[in-house]
C-alpha positions in Angstrom: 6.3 3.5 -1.2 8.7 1.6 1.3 6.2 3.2 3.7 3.0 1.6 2.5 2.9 -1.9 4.2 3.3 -0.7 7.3 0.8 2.1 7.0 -1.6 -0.5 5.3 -0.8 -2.8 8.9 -1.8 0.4 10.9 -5.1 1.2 8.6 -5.8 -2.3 9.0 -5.5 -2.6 12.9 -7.7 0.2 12.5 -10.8 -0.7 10.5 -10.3 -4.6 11.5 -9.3 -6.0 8.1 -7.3 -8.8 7.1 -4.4 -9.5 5.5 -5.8 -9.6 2.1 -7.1 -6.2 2.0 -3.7 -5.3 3.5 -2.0 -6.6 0.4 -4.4 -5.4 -2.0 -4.2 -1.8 -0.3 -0.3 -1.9 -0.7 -0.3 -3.2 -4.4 -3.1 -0.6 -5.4 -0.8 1.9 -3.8 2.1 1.2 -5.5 0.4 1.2 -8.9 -0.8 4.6 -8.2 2.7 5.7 -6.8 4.2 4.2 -9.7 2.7 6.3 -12.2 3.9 9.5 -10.3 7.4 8.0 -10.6 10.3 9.3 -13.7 11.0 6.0 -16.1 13.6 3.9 -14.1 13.3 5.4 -10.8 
């Protein structure tokens, strides 16, 4: 998860989106990571 904005900068660079999809790419991410996570963690 620490990971995810820089791989969403790289993605982004890539495909020639903005910072708004950026963000939205990382918060989707860590919703998703989230729910692989142990209570507290």
């Amino acid at each position: 998860m620490q990971a995810a904005p820089a791989a969403a900068r790289l993605l982004a660079a890539e495909l020639g989106r903005d910072e708004t999809w950026q963000r939205q790419q990382v918060e989707d991410f860590t919703k998703l990571a989230a729910g692989y996570l142990p209570p507290g963690a």
